[in-house]
Every structure is written in C-alpha cells, then in structure tokens.
Biopython code that builds the backbone (N, CA, C, O; Angstrom):
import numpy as np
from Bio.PDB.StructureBuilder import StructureBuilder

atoms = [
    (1, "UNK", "N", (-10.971, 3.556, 13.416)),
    (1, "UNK", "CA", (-9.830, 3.217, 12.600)),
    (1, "UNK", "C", (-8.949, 4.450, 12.455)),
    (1, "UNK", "O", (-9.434, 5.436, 11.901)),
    (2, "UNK", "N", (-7.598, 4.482, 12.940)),
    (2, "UNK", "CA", (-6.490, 5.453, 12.157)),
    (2, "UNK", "C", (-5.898, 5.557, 11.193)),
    (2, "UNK", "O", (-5.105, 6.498, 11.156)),
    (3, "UNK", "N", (-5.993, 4.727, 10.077)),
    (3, "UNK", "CA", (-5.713, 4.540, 9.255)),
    (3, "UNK", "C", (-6.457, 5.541, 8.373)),
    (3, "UNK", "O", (-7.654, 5.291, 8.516)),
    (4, "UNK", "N", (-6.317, 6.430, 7.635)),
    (4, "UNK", "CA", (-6.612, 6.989, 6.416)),
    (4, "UNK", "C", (-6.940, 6.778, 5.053)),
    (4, "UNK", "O", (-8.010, 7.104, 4.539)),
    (5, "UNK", "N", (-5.816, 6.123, 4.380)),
    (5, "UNK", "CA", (-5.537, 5.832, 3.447)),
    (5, "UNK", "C", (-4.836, 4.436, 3.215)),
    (5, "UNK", "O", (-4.284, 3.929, 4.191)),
    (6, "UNK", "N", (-4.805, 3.599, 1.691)),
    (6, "UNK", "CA", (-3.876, 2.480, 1.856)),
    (6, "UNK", "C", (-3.563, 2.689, 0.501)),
    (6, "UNK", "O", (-4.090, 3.604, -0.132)),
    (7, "UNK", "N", (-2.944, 2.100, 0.123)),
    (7, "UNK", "CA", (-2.315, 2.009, -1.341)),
    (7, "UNK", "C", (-0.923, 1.636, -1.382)),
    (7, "UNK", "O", (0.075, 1.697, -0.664)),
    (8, "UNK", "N", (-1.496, 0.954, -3.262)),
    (8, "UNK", "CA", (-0.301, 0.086, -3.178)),
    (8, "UNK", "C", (0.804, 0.904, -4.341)),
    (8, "UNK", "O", (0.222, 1.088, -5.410)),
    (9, "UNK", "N", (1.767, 1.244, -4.339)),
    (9, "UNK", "CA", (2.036, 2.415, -5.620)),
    (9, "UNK", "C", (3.440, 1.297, -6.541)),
    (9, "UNK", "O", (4.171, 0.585, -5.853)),
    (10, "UNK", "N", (3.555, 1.332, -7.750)),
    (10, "UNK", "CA", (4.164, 0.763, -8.409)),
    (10, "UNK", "C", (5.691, 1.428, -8.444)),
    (10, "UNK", "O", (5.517, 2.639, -8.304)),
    (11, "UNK", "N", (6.922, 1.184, -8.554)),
    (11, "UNK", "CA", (8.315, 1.986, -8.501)),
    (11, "UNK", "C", (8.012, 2.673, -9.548)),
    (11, "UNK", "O", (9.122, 2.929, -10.015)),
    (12, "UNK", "N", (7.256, 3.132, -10.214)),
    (12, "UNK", "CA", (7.039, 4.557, -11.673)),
    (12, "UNK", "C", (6.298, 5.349, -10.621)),
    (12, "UNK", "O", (6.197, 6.551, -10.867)),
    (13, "UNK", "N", (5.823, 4.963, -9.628)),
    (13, "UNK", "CA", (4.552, 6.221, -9.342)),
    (13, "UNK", "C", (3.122, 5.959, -9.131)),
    (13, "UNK", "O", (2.359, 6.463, -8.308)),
    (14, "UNK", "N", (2.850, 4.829, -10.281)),
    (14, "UNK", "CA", (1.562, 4.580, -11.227)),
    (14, "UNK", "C", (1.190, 4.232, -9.722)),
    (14, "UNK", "O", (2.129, 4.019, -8.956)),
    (15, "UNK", "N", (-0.678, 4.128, -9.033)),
    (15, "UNK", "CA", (-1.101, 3.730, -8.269)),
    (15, "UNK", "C", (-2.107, 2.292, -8.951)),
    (15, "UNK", "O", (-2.877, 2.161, -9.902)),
    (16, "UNK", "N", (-1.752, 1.686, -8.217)),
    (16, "UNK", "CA", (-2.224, 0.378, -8.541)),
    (16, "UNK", "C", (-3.776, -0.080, -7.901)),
    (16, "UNK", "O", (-4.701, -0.655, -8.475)),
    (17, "UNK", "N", (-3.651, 0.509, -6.203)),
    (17, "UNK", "CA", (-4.666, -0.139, -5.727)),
    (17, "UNK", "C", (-4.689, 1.131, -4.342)),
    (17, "UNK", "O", (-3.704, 1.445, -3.673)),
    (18, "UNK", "N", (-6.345, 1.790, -4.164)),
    (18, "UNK", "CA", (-5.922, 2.615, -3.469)),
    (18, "UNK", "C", (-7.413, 2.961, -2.659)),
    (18, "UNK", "O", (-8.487, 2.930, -3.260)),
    (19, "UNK", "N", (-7.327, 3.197, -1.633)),
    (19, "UNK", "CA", (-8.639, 2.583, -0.569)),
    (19, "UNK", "C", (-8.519, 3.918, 0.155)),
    (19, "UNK", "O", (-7.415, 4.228, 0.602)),
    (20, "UNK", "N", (-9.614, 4.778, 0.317)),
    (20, "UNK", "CA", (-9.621, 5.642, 1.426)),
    (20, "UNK", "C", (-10.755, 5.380, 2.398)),
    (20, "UNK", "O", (-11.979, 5.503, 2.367)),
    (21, "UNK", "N", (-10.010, 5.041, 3.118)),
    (21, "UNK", "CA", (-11.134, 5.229, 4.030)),
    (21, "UNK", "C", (-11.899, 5.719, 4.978)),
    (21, "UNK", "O", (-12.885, 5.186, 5.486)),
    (22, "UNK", "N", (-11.040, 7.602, 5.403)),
    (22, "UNK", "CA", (-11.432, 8.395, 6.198)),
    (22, "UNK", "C", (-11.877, 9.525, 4.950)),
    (22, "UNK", "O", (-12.738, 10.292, 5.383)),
    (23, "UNK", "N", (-11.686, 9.669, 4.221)),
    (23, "UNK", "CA", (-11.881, 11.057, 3.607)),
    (23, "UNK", "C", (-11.101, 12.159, 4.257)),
    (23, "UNK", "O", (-11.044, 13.170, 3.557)),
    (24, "UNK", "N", (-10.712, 12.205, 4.985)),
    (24, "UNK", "CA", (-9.829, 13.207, 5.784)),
    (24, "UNK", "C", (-8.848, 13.821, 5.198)),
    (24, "UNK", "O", (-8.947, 15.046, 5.261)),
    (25, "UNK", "N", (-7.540, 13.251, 4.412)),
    (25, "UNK", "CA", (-6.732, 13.568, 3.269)),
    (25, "UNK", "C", (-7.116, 13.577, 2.199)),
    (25, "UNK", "O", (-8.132, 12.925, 1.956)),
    (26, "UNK", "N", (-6.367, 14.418, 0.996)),
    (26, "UNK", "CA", (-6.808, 14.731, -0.367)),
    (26, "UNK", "C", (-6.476, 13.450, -1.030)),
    (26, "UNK", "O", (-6.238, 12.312, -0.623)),
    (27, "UNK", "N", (-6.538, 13.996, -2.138)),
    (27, "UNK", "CA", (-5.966, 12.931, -3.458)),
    (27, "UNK", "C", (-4.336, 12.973, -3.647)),
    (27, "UNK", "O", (-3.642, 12.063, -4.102)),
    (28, "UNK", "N", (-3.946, 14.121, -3.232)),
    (28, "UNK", "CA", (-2.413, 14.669, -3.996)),
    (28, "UNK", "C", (-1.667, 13.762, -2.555)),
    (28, "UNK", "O", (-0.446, 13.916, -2.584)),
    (29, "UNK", "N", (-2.079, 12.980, -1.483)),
    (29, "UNK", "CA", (-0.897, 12.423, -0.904)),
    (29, "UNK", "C", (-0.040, 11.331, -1.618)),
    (29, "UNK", "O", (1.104, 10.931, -1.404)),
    (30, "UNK", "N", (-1.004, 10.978, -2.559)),
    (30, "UNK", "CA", (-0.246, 9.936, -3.298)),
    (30, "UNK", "C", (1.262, 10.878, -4.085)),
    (30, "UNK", "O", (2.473, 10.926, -3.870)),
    (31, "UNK", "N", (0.509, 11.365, -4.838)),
    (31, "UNK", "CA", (2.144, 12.183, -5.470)),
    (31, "UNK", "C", (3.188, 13.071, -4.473)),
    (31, "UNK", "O", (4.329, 13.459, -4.724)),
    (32, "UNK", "N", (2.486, 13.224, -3.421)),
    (32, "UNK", "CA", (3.153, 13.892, -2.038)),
    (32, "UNK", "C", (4.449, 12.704, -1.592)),
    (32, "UNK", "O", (5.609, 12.919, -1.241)),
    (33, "UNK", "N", (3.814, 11.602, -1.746)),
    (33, "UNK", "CA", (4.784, 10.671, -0.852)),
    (33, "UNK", "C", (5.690, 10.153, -1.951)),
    (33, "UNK", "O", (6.906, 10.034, -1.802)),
    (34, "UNK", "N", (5.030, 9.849, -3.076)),
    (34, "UNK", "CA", (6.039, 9.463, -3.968)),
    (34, "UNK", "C", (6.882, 10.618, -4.212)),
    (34, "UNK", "O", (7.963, 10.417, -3.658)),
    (35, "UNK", "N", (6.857, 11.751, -4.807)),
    (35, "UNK", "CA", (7.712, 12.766, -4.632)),
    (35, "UNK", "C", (8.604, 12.764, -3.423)),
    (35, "UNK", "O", (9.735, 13.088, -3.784)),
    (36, "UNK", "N", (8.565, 12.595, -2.493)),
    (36, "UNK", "CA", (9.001, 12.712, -1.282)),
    (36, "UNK", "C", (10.411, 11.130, -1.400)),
    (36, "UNK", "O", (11.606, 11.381, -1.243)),
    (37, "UNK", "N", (10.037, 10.042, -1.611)),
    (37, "UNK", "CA", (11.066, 9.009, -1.813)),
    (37, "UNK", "C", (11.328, 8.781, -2.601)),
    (37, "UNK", "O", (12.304, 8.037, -2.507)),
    (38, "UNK", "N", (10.824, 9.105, -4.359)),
    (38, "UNK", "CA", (11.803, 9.687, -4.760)),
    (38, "UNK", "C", (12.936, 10.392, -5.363)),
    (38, "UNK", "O", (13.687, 10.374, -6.338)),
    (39, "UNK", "N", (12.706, 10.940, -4.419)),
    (39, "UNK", "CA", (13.778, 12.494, -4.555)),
    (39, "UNK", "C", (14.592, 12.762, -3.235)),
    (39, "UNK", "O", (15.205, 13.825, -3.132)),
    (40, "UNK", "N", (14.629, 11.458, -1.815)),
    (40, "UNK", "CA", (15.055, 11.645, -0.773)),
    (40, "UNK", "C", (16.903, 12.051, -1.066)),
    (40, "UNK", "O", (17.660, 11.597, -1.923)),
    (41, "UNK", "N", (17.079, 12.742, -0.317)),
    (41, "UNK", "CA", (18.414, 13.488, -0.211)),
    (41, "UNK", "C", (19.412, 12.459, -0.175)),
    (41, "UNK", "O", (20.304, 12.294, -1.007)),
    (42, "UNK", "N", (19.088, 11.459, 1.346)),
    (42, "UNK", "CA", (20.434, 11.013, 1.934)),
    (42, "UNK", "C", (20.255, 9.375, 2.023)),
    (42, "UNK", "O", (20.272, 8.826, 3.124)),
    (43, "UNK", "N", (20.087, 8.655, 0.850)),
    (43, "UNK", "CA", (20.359, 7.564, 0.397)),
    (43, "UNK", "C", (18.361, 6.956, 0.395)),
    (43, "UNK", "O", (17.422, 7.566, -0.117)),
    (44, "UNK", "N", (18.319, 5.747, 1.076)),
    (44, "UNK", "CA", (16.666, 5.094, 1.481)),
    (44, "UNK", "C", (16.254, 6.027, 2.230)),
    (44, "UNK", "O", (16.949, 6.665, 3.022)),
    (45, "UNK", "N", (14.708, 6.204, 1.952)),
    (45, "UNK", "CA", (14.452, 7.213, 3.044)),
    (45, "UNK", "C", (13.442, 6.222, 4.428)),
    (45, "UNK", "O", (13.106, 5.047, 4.275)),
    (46, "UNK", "N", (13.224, 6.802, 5.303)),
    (46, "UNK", "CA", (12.898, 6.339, 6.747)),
    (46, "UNK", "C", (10.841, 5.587, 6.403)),
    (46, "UNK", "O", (9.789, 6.172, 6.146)),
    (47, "UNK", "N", (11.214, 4.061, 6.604)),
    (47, "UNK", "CA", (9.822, 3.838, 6.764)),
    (47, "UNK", "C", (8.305, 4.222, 7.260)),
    (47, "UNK", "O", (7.258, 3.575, 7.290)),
    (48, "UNK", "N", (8.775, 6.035, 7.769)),
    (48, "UNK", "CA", (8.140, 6.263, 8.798)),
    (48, "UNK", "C", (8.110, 7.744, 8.348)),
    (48, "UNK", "O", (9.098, 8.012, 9.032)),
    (49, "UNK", "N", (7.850, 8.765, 7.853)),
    (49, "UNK", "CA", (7.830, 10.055, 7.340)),
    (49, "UNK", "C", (6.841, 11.035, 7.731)),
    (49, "UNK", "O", (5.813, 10.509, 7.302)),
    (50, "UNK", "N", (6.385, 12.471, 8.442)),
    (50, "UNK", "CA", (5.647, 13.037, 8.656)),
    (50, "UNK", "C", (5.936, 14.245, 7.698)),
    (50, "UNK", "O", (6.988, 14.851, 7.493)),
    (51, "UNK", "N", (4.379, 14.450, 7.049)),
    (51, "UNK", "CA", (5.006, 15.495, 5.697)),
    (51, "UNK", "C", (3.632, 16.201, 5.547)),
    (51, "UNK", "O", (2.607, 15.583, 5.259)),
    (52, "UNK", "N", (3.687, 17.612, 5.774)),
    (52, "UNK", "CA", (2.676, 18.402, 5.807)),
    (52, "UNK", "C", (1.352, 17.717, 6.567)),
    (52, "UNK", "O", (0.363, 17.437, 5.890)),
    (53, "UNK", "N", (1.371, 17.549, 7.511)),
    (53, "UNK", "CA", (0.682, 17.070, 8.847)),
    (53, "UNK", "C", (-0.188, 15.869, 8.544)),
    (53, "UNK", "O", (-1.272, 15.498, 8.996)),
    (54, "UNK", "N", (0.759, 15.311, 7.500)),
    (54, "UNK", "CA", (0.534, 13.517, 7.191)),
    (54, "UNK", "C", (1.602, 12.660, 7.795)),
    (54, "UNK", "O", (2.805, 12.918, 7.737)),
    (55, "UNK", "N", (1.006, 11.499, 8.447)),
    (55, "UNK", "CA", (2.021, 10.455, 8.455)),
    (55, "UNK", "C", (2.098, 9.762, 7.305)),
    (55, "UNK", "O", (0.999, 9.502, 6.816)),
    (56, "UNK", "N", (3.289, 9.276, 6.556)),
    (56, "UNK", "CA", (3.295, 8.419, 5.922)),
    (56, "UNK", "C", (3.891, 6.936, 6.178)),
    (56, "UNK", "O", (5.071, 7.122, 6.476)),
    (57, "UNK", "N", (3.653, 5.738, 6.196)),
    (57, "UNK", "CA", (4.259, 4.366, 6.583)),
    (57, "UNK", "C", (4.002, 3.592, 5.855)),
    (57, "UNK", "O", (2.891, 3.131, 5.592)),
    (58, "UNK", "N", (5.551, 3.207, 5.195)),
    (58, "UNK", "CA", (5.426, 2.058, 4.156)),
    (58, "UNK", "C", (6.381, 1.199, 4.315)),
    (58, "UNK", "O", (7.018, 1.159, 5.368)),
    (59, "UNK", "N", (6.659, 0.265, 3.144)),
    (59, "UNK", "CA", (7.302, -1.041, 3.041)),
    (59, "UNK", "C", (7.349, -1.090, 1.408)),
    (59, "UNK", "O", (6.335, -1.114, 0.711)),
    (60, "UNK", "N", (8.548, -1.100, 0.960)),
    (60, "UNK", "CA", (8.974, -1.314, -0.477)),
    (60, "UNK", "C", (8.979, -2.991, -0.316)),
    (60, "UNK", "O", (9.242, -3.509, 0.769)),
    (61, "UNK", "N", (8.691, -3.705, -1.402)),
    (61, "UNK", "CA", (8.517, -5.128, -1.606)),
    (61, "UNK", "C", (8.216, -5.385, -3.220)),
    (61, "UNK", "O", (7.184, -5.108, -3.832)),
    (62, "UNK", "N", (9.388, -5.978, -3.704)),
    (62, "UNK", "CA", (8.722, -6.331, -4.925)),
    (62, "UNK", "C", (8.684, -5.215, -6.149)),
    (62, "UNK", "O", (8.059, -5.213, -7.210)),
    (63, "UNK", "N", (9.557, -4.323, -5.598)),
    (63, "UNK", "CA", (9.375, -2.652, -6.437)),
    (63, "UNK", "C", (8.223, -2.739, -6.304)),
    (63, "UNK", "O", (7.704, -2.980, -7.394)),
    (64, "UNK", "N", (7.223, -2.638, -5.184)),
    (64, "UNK", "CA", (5.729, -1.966, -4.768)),
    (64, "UNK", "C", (6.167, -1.030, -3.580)),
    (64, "UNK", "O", (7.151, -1.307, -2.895)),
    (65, "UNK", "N", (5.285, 0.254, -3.329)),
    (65, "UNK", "CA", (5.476, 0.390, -2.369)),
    (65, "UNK", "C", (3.490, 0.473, -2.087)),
    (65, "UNK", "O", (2.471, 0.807, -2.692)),
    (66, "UNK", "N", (4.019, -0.202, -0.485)),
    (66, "UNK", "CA", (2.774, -0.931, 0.144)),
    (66, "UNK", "C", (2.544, 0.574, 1.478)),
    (66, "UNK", "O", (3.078, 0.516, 2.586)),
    (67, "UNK", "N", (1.708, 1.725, 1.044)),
    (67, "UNK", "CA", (1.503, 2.840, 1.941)),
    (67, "UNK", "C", (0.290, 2.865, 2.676)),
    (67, "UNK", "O", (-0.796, 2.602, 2.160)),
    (68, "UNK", "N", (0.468, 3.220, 4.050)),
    (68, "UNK", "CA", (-0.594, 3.352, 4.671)),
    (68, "UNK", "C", (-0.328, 5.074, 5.406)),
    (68, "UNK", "O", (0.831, 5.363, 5.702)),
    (69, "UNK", "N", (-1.435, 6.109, 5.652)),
    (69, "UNK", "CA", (-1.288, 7.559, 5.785)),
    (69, "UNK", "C", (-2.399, 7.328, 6.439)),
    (69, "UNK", "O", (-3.256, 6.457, 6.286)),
    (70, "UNK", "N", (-2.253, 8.615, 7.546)),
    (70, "UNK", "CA", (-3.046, 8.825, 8.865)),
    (70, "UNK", "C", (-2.784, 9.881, 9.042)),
    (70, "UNK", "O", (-1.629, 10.180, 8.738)),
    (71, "UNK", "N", (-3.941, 11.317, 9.778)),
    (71, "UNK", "CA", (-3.686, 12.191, 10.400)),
    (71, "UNK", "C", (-3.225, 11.868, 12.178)),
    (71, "UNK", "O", (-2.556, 12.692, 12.801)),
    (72, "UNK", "N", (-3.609, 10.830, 12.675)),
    (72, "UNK", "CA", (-3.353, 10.731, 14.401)),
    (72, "UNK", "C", (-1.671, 10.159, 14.584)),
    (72, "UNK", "O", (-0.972, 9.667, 13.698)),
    (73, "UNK", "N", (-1.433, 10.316, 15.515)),
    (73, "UNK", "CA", (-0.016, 9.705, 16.502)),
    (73, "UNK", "C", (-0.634, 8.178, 16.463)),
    (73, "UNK", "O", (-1.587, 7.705, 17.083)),
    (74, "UNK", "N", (0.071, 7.708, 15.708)),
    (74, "UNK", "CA", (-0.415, 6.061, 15.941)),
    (74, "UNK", "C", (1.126, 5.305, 15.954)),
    (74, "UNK", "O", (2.078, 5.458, 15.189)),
    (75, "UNK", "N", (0.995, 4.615, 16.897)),
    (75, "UNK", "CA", (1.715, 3.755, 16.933)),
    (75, "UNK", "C", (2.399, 3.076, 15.827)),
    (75, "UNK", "O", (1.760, 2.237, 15.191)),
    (76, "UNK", "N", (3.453, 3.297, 15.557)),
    (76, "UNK", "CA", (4.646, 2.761, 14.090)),
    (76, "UNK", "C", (4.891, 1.570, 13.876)),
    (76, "UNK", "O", (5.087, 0.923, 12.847)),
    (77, "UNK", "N", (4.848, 1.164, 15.662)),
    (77, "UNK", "CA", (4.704, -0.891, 15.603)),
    (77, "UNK", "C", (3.744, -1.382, 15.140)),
    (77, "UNK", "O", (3.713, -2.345, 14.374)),
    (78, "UNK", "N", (2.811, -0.739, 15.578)),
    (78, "UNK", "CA", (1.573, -1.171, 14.776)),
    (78, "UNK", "C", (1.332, -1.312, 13.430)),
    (78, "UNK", "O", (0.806, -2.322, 12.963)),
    (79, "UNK", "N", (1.809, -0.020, 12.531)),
    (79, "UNK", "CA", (0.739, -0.303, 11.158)),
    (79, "UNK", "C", (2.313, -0.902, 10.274)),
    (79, "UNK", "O", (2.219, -1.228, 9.091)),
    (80, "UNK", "N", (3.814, -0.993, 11.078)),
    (80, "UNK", "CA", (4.101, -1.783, 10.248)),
    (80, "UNK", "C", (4.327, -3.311, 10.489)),
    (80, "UNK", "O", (4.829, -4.243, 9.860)),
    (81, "UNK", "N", (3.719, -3.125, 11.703)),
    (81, "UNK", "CA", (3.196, -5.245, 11.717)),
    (81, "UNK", "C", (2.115, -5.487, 10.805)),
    (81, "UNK", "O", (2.054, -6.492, 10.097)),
    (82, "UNK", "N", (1.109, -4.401, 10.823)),
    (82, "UNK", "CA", (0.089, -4.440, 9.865)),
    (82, "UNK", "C", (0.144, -4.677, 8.493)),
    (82, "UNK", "O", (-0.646, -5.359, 7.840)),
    (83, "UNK", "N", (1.607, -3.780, 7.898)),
    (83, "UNK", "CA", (2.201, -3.615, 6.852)),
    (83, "UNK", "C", (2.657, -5.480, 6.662)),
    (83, "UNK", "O", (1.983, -6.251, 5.979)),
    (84, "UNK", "N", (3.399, -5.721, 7.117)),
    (84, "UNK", "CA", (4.394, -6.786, 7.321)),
    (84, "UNK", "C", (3.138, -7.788, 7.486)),
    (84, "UNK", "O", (3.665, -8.754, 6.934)),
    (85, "UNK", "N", (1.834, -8.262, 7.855)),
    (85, "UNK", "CA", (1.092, -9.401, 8.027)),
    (85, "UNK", "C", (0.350, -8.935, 6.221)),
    (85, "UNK", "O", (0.202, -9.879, 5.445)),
    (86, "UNK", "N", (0.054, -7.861, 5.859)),
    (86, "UNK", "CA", (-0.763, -7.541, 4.947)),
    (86, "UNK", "C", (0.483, -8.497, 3.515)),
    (86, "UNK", "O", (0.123, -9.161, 2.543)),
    (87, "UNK", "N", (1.421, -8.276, 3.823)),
    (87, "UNK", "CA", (2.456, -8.885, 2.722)),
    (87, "UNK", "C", (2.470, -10.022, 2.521)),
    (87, "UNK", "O", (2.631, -10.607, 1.450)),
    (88, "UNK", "N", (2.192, -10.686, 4.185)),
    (88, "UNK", "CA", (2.211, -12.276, 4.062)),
    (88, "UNK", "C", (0.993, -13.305, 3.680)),
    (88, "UNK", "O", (1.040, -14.532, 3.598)),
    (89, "UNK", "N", (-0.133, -12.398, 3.468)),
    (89, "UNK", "CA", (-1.800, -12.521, 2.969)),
    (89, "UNK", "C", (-1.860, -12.302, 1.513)),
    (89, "UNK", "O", (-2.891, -12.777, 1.037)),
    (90, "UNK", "N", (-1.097, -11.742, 0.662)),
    (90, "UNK", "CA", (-0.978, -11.295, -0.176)),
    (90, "UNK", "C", (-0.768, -12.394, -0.860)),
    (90, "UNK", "O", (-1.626, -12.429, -1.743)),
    (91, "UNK", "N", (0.101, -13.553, -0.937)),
    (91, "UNK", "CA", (0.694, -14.513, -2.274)),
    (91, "UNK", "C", (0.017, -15.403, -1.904)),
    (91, "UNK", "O", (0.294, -16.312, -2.686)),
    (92, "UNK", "N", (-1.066, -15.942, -0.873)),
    (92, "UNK", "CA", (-2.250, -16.807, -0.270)),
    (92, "UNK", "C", (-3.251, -16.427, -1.454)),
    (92, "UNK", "O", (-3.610, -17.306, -2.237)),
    (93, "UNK", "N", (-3.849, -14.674, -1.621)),
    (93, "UNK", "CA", (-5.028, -14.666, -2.467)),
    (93, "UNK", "C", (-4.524, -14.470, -3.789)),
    (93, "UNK", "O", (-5.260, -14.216, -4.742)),
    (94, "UNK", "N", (-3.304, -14.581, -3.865)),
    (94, "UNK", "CA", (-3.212, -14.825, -5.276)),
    (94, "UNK", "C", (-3.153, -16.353, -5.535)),
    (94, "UNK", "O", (-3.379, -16.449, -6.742)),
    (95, "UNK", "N", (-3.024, -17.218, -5.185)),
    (95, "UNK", "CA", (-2.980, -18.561, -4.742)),
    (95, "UNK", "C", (-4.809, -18.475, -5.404)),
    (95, "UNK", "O", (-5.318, -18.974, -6.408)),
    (96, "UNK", "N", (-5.178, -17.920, -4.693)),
    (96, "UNK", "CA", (-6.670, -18.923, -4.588)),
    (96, "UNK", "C", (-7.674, -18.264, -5.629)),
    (96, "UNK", "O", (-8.717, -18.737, -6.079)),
    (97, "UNK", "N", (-6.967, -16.831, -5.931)),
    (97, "UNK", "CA", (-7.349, -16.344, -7.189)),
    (97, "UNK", "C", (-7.383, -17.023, -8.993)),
    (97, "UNK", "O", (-8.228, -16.913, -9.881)),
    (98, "UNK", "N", (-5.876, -17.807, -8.930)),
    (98, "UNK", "CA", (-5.710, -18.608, -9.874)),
    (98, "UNK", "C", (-6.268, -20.033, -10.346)),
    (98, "UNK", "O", (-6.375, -20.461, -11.495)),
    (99, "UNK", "N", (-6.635, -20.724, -8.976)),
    (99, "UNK", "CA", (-6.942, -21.180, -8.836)),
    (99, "UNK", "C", (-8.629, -21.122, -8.886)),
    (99, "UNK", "O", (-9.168, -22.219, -9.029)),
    (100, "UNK", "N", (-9.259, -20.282, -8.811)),
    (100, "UNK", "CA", (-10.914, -20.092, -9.139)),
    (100, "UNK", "C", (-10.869, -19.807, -10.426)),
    (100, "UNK", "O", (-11.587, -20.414, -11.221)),
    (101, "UNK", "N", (-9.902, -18.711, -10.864)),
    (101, "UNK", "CA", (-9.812, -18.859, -12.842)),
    (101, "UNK", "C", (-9.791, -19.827, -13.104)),
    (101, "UNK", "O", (-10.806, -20.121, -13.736)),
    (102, "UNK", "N", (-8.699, -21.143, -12.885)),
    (102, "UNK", "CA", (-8.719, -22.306, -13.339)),
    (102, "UNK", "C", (-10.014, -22.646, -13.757)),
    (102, "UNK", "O", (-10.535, -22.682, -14.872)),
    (103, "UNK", "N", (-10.518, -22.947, -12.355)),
    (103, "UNK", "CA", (-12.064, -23.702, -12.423)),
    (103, "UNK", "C", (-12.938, -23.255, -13.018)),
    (103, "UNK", "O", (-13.825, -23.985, -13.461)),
    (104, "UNK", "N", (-12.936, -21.707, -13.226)),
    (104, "UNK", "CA", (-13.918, -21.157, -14.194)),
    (104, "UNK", "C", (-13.548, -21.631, -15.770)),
    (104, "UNK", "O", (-14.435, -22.149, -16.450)),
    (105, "UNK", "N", (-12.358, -21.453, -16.250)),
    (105, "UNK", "CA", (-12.276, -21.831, -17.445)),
    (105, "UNK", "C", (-12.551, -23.373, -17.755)),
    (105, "UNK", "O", (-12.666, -23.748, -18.922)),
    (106, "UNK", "N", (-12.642, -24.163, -16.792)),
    (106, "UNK", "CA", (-12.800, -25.367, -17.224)),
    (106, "UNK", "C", (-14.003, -25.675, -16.991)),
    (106, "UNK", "O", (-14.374, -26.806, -17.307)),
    (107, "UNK", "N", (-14.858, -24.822, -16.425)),
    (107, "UNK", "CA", (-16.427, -24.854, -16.406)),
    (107, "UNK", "C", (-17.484, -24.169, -17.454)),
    (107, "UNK", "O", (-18.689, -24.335, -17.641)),
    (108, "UNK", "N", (-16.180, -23.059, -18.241)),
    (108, "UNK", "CA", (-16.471, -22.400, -19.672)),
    (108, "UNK", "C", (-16.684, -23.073, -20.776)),
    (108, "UNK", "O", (-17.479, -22.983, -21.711)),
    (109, "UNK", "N", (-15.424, -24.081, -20.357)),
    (109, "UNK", "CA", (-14.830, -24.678, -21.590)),
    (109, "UNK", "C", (-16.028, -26.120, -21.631)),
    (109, "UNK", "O", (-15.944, -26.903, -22.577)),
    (110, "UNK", "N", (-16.842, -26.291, -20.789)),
    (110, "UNK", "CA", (-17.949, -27.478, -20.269)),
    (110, "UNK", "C", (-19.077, -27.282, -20.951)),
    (110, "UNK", "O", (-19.672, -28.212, -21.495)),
    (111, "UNK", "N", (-19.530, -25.886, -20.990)),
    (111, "UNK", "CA", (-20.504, -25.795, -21.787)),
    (111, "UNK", "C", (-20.545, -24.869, -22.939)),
    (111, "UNK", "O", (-21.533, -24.839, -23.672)),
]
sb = StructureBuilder()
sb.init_structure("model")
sb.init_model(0)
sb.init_chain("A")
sb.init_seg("    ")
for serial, (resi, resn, name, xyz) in enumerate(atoms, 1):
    if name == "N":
        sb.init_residue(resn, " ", resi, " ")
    sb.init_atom(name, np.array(xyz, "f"), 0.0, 1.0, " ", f" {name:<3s}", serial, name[0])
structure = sb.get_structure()
C-alpha cells in the first residue's frame, strides 16, 4: 500500500477521523497540511501538494477535507479516483448506519 495516512479534517482544522497506516509520517502532517491551505497565497490551493517530502492529496466536500499523504511517487489519478469513489461510499454507510439505529431502538424499546 502507498498510502500513508487518511483523514478526514473538518474546515476549523479539528480532525475527525484519522487512520495511519504506514507509520512512516509523524503526527504534525495533519497541522502541516492544514496550515498549508489555509494560509495558501494565490486563491484555492492545488489538489495535489508536495511539502517537506510529503505528498499531500485531497478533496474539499461538504467543508471536509477528505486527505490522503504518502512518502512514494504515486500516481495522482489514482488516489484521487480513490478520493472521488471513497465520497460516493460515504452517504450509502450512512444510509445503513441509521437505519441499524432504527432497528436497535425499536428492539430496546421491545424489551
């Protein structure tokens, strides 16, 4: 896997949801990248960022930003089709999430 890191960061900063899965990068890329967009100079900054021998690749959605970070040359088509299918999976498990609360509360409410 090239992938490093994933996380999902809220438009304050706050990290919401955050998966490492190489150990390879620190903790501080999170405030690395958010610092980095923002405070970008020259309007949106580029979905695609290399910053102290991190890649960074994201997708703002929803005031989330949806980050994935890697030390290798990986392909950009790649992790943002990855990015872009991971978005469209996303309102499915919330779908089926609400839907199992449902059933739990009415299986609470049973006995």
């Amino acid at each position: 896997m090239v992938i490093s890191q994933f996380y999902i960061l809220s438009s304050r900063g706050d990290t919401i949801i955050n998966r490492n899965f190489r150990s390879d990068i620190t903790k501080g890329s999170v405030e690395l990248f958010y610092r980095n967009v923002k405070y970008y100079k020259n309007g949106d900054p580029p979905p695609l960022f290399y910053l102290n021998g991190i890649n960074f690749i994201f997708i703002k959605n929803n005031n989330l930003y949806f980050v994935m970070t890697s030390l290798f040359n990986v392909s950009p088509s790649y992790l943002l089709e990855l990015l872009h299918r991971l978005l469209k999976i996303i309102p499915l498990i919330r779908i089926y999430f609400q839907r199992s609360i449902y059933k739990m509360k009415t299986s609470y409410y049973g006995l």
